[in-house]
PyMOL commands that place a pseudoatom at each C-alpha (Angstrom):
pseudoatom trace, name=CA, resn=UNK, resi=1, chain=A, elem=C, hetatm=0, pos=[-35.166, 23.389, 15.061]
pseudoatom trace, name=CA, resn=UNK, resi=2, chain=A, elem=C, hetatm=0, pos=[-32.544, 22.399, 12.057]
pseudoatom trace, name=CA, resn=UNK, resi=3, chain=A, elem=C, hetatm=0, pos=[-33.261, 23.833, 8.538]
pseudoatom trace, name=CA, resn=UNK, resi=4, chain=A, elem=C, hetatm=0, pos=[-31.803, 21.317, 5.842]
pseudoatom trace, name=CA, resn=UNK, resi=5, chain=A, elem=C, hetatm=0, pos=[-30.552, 24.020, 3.255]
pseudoatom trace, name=CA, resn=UNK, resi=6, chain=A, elem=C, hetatm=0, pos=[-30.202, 21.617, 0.952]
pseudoatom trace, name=CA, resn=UNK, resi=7, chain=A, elem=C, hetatm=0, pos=[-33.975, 20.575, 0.812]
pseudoatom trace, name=CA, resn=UNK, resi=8, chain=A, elem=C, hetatm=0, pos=[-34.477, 24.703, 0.706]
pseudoatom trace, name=CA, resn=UNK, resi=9, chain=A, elem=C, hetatm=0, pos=[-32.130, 24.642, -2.197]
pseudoatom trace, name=CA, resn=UNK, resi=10, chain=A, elem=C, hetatm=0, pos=[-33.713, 22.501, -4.239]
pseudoatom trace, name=CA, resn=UNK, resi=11, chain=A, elem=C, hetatm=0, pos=[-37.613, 23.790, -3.583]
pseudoatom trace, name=CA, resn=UNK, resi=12, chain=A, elem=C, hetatm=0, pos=[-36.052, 26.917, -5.365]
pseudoatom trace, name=CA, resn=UNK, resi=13, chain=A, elem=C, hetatm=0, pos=[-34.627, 24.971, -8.610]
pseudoatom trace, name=CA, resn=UNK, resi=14, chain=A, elem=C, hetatm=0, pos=[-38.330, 25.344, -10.146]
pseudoatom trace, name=CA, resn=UNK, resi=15, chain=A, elem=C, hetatm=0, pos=[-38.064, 27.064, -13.524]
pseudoatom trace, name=CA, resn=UNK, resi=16, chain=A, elem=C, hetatm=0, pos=[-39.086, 31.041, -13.173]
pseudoatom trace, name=CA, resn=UNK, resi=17, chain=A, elem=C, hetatm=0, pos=[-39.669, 33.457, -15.765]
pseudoatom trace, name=CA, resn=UNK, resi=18, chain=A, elem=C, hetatm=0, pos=[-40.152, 37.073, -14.920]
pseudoatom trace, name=CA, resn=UNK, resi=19, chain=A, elem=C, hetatm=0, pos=[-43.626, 38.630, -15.632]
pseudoatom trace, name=CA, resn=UNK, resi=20, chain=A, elem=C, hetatm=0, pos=[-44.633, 42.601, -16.623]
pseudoatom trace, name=CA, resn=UNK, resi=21, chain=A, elem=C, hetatm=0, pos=[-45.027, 43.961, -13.087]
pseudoatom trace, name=CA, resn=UNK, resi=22, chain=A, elem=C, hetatm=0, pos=[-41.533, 42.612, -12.121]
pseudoatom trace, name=CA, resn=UNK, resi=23, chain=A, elem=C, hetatm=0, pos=[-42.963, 39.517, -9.919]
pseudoatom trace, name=CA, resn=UNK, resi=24, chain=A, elem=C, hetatm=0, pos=[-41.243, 35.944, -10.376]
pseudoatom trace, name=CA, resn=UNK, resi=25, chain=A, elem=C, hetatm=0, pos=[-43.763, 33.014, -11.053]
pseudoatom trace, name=CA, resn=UNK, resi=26, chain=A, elem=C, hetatm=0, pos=[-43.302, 29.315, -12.210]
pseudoatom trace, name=CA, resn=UNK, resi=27, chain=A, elem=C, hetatm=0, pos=[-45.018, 28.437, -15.650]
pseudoatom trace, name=CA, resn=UNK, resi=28, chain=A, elem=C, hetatm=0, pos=[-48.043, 28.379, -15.199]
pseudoatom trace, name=CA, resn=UNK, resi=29, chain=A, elem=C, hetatm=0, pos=[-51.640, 27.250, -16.816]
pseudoatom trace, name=CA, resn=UNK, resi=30, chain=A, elem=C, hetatm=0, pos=[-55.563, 26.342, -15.399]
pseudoatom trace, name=CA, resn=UNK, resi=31, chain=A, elem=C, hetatm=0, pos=[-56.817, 22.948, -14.963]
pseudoatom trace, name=CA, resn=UNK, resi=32, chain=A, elem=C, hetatm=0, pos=[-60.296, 22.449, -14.503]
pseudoatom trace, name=CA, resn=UNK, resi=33, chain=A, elem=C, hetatm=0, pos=[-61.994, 19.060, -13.382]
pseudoatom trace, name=CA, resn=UNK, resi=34, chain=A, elem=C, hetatm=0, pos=[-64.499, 17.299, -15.595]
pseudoatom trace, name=CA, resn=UNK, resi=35, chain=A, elem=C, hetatm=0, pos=[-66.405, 15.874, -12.463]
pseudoatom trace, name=CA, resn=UNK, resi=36, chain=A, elem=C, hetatm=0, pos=[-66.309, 18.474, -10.040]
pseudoatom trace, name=CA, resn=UNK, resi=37, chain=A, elem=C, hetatm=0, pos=[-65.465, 21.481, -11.630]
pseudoatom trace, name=CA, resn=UNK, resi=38, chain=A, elem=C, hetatm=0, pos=[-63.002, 22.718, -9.644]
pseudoatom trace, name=CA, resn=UNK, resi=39, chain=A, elem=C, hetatm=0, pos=[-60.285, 25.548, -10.997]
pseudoatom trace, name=CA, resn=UNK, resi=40, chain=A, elem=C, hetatm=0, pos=[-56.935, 25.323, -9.821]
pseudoatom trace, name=CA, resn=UNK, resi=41, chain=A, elem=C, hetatm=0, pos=[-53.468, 26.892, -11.386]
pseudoatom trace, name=CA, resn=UNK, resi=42, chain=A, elem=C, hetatm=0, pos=[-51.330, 24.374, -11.613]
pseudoatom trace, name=CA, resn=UNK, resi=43, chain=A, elem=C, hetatm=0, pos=[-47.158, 24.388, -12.688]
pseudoatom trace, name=CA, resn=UNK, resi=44, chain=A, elem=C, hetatm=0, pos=[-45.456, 21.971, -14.902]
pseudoatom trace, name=CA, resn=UNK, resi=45, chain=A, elem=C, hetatm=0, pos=[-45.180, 19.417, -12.180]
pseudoatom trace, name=CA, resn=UNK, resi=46, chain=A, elem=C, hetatm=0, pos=[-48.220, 19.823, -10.714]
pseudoatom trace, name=CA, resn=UNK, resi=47, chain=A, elem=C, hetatm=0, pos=[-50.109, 19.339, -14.060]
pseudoatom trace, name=CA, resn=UNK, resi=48, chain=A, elem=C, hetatm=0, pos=[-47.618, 15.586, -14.606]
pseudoatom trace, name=CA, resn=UNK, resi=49, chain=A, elem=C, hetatm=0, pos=[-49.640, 14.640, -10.856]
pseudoatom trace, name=CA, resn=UNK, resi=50, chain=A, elem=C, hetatm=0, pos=[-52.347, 15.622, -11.914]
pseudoatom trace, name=CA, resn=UNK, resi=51, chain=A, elem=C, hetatm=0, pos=[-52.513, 13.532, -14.890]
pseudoatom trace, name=CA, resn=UNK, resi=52, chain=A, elem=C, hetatm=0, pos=[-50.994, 10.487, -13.196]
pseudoatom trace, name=CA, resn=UNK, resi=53, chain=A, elem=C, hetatm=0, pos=[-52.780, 10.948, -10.064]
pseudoatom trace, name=CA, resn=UNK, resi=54, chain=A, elem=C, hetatm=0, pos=[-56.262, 12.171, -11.677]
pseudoatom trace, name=CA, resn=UNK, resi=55, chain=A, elem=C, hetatm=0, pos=[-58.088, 15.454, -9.737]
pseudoatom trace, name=CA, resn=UNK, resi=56, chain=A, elem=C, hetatm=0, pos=[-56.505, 16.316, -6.123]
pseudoatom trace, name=CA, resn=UNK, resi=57, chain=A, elem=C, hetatm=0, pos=[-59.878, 17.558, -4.855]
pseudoatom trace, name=CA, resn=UNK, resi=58, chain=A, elem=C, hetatm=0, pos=[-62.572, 14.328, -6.005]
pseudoatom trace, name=CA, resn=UNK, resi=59, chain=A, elem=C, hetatm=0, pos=[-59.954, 11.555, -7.272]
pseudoatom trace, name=CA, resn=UNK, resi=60, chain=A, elem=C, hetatm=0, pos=[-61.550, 12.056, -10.971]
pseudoatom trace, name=CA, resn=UNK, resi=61, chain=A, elem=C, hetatm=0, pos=[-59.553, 10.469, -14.164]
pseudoatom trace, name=CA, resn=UNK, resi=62, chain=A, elem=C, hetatm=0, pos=[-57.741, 13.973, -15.950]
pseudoatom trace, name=CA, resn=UNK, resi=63, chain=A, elem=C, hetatm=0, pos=[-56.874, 14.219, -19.954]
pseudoatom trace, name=CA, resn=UNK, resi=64, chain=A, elem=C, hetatm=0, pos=[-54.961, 16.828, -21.266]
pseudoatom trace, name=CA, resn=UNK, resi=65, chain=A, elem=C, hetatm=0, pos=[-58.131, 18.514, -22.263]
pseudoatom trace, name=CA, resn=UNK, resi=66, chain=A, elem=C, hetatm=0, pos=[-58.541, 19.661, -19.163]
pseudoatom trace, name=CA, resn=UNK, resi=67, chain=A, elem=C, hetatm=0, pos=[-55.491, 21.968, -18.933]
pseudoatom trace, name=CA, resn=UNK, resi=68, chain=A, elem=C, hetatm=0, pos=[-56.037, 25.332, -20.420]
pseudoatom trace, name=CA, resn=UNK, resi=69, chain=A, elem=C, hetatm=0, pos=[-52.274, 27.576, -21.423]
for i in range(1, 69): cmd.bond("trace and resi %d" % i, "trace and resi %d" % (i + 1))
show_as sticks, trace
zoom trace
């Protein structure tokens, strides 16, 4: 099997910031569906879907309101 390392170089282009215990992690925040409740951390990116795209898990319209920091 071929690995493309350009498609592996640009899955790592996602903005990082360091945390306290030394681990890397992508900005992140909670979103929390209106319908069905569900929790799920979510990135920059994921959070634009999300809003286009309405909740991944029961199709459900989102607003910003239901992002939390």
């Amino acid at each position: 099997m071929r690995v493309d390392r350009d498609v592996c170089k640009r899955g790592s282009d996602v903005s990082t910031s360091s945390s306290d215990d030394g681990n890397t992690t992508a900005e992140e925040g909670q979103f929390v569906c209106t319908e069905c409740r569900q929790e799920i951390t979510v990135n920059t990116a994921m959070r634009e879907a999300i809003l286009d795209n309405g909740c991944p898990v029961c199709g459900a319209p989102a607003t910003v309101d239901a992002f939390e920091p």
